[in-house]
C-alpha positions, -999 to 999 in steps of 0.1 A, spaced: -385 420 -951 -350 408 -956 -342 374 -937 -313 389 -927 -330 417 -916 -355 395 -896 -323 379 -880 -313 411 -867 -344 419 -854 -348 384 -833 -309 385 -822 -316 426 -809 -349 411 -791 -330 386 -776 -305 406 -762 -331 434 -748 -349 404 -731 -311 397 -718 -309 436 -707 -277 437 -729 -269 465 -749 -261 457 -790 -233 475 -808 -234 474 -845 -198 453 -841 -219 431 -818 -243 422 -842 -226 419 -873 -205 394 -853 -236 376 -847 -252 376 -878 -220 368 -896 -217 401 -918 -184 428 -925 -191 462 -914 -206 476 -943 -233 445 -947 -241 454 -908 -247 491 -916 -272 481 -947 -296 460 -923 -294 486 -895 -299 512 -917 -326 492 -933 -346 488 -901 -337 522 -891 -362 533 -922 -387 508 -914 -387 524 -880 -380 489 -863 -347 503 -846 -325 530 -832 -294 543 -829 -287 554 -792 -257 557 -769 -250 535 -749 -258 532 -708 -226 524 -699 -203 543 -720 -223 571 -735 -196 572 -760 -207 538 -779 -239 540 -800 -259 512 -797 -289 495 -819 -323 492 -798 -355 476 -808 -387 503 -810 -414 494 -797 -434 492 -824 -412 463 -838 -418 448 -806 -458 449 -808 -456 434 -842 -434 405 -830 -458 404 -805 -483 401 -825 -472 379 -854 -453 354 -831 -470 357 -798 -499 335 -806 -473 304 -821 -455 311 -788 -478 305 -761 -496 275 -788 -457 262 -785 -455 265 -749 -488 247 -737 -481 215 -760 -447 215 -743 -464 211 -711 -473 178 -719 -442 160 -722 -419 147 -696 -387 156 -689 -371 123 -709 -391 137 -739 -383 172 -734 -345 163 -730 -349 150 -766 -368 180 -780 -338 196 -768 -312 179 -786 -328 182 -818 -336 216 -819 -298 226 -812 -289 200 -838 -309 216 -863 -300 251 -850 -263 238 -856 -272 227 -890 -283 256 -899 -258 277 -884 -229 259 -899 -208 282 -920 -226 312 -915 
C-alpha cells in the first residue's frame, strides 16, 4: 500500500473515532494533496475496498469518505497488538516522564510534518 494511502486511512480512522464526517476537500487538506492527487488515493482505497463514498448525515448533498469495516478489522489487527504493548509500558511512568514523552513525540510529529 501507498504511504499516502496509509495516511489517509489513519487520518479517516481518526476522524470516525472523532464521529466527524470526512469530505474529500477535508482530507486532501490534511494530507497536503490538490484535488486530483485526493481523488487518486480515494479512488485507490475505494478498489481495495478500504473506503466509501456516502452522503453525508448532515447535508445529504456532500459525499463523504468512510472507513469499511473491513479496513478497520485489519487495523485492528495489524496495529492493535503494538497499541495496547504501547499503552501498558506507558503505565509505568510518571506524569514528569510522561510530560516529556509528550514533548518529543509532537516534536518529531512536527518534524516530520514540516512542509508537507
Amino acid at each position: 500500500m501507498h504511504p499516502t494511502d496509509v495516511r489517509a486511512l489513519i487520518a479517516l480512522m481518526d476522524a470516525r473515532r472523532a464521529g466527524e464526517e470526512t469530505t474529500a476537500g477535508r482530507l486532501g487538506r490534511t494530507l497536503g494533496l490538490n484535488s486530483a492527487g485526493t481523488t487518486a488515493v480515494i479512488d485507490r482505497l475505494e478498489r481495495a475496498g478500504h473506503v466509501r463514498r456516502v452522503r453525508g448525515r448532515a447535508d445529504r448533498r456532500q459525499v463523504v469518505v468512510e472507513v469499511d469495516e473491513r479496513a478497520v478489522a485489519l487495523g485492528q489487527r495489524f496495529f492493535g497488538p503494538l497499541i495496547g504493548q504501547t499503552v501498558e509500558l506507558l503505565r509505568g511512568y510518571d506524569e514528569r516522564e510522561l510530560s516529556a514523552i509528550r514533548d518529543f513525540l509532537n516534536g518529531v510529529h512536527r518534524a516530520a510534518t514540516e512542509g508537507t
